[in-house]
C-alpha positions as CSV (number, residue, x, y, z in Angstrom):
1,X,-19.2,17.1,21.6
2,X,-21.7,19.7,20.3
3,X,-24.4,17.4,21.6
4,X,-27.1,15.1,20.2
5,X,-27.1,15.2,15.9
6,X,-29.5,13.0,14.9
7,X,-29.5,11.9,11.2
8,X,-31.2,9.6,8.6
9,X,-28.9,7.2,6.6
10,X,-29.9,4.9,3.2
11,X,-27.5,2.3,1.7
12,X,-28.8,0.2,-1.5
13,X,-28.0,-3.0,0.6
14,X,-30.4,-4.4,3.5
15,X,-29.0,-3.2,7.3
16,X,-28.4,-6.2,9.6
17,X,-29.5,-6.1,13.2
18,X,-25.8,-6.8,13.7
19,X,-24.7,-4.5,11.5
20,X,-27.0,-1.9,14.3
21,X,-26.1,-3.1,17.2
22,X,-21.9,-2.5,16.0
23,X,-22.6,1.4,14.9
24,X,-24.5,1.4,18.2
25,X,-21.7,0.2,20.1
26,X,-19.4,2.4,18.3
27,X,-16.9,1.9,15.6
28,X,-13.0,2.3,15.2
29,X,-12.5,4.9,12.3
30,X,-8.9,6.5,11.6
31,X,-7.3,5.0,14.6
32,X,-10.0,6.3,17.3
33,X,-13.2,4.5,18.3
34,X,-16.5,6.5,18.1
35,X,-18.2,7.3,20.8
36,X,-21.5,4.6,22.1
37,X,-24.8,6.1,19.8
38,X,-28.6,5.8,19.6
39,X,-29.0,3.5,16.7
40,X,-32.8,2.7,15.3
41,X,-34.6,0.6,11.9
42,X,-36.2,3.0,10.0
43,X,-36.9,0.4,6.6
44,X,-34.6,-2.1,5.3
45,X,-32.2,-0.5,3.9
46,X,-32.1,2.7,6.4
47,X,-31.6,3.7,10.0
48,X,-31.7,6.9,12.1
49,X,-29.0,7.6,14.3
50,X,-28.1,9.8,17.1
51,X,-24.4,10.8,17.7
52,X,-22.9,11.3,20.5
53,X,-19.6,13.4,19.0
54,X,-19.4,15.0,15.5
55,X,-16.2,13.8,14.1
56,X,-15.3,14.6,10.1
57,X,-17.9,12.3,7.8
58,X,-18.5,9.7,10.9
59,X,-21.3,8.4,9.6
60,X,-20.3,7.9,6.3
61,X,-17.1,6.6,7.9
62,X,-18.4,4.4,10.7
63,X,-20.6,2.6,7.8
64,X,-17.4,2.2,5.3
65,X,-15.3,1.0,8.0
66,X,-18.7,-2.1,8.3
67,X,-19.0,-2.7,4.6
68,X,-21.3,-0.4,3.9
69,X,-22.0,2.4,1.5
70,X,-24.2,5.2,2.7
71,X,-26.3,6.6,-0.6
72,X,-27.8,8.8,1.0
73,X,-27.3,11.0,4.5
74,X,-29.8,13.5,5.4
75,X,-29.4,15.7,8.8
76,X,-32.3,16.1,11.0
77,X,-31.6,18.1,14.2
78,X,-28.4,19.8,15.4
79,X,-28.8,19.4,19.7
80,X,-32.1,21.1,20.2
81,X,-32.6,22.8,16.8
82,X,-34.7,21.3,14.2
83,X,-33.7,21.9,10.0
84,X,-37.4,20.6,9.2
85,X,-37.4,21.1,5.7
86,X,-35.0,23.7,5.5
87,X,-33.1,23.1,1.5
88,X,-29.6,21.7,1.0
89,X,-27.1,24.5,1.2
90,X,-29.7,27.2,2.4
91,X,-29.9,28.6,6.2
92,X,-32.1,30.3,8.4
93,X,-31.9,32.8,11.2
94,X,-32.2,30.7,14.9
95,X,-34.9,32.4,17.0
96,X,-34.2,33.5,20.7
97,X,-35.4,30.0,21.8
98,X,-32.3,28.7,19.9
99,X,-30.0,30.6,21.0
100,X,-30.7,30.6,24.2
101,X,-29.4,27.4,25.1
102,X,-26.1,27.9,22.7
103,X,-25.4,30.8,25.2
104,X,-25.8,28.6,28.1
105,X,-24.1,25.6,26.4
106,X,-21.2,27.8,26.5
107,X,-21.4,29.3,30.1
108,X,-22.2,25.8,31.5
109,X,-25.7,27.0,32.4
110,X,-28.7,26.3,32.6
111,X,-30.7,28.3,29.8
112,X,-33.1,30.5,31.8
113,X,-37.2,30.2,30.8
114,X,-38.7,32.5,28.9
């Protein structure tokens, strides 16, 4: 895993509690079940989640494989790094506080301080 990837998700139908507490728990998509993730209200017919693994479309996935269809999916963070309002299909240069952990991340370090 490539760490925590939170995201936004909206279907045009109302999201059950139990419908929550199953993505929460984890789902099984193309013969593998997803890892446990942080699942959270954010209106009736959204959530926010947190994923513990970043397997091909898993959100989109995951909510097919409950009945749902996701209408819209927006990204918010990728581990410690924040898109803010960043346009769809545009990029940015990380600063030295981003990549400092990436480094680490891949030394099994600790990032130092600055």
């Amino acid at each position: 895993a490539s760490g925590p990837e939170p995201a936004r998700s909206l279907f045009e139908q109302p999201v059950s509690e139990n419908f929550l507490a199953m993505m929460a728990a984890g789902v099984r998509i193309g013969g593998v079940k997803t890892r446990p993730c942080i699942v959270t209200r954010s209106g009736p017919t959204s959530f926010r989640i947190v994923l513990t693994q970043g397997l091909n479309r898993q959100i989109r996935r995951m909510c097919s494989a409950l009945g749902h269809r996701v209408r819209t999916l927006r990204r918010v963070r990728i581990m410690h790094i924040r898109l803010g309002t960043l346009p769809r299909g545009q990029w940015r240069a990380l600063t030295e506080a981003e990549i400092r952990p990436l480094l680490a991340a891949g030394t099994g370090r600790r990032a130092p301080q600055p």
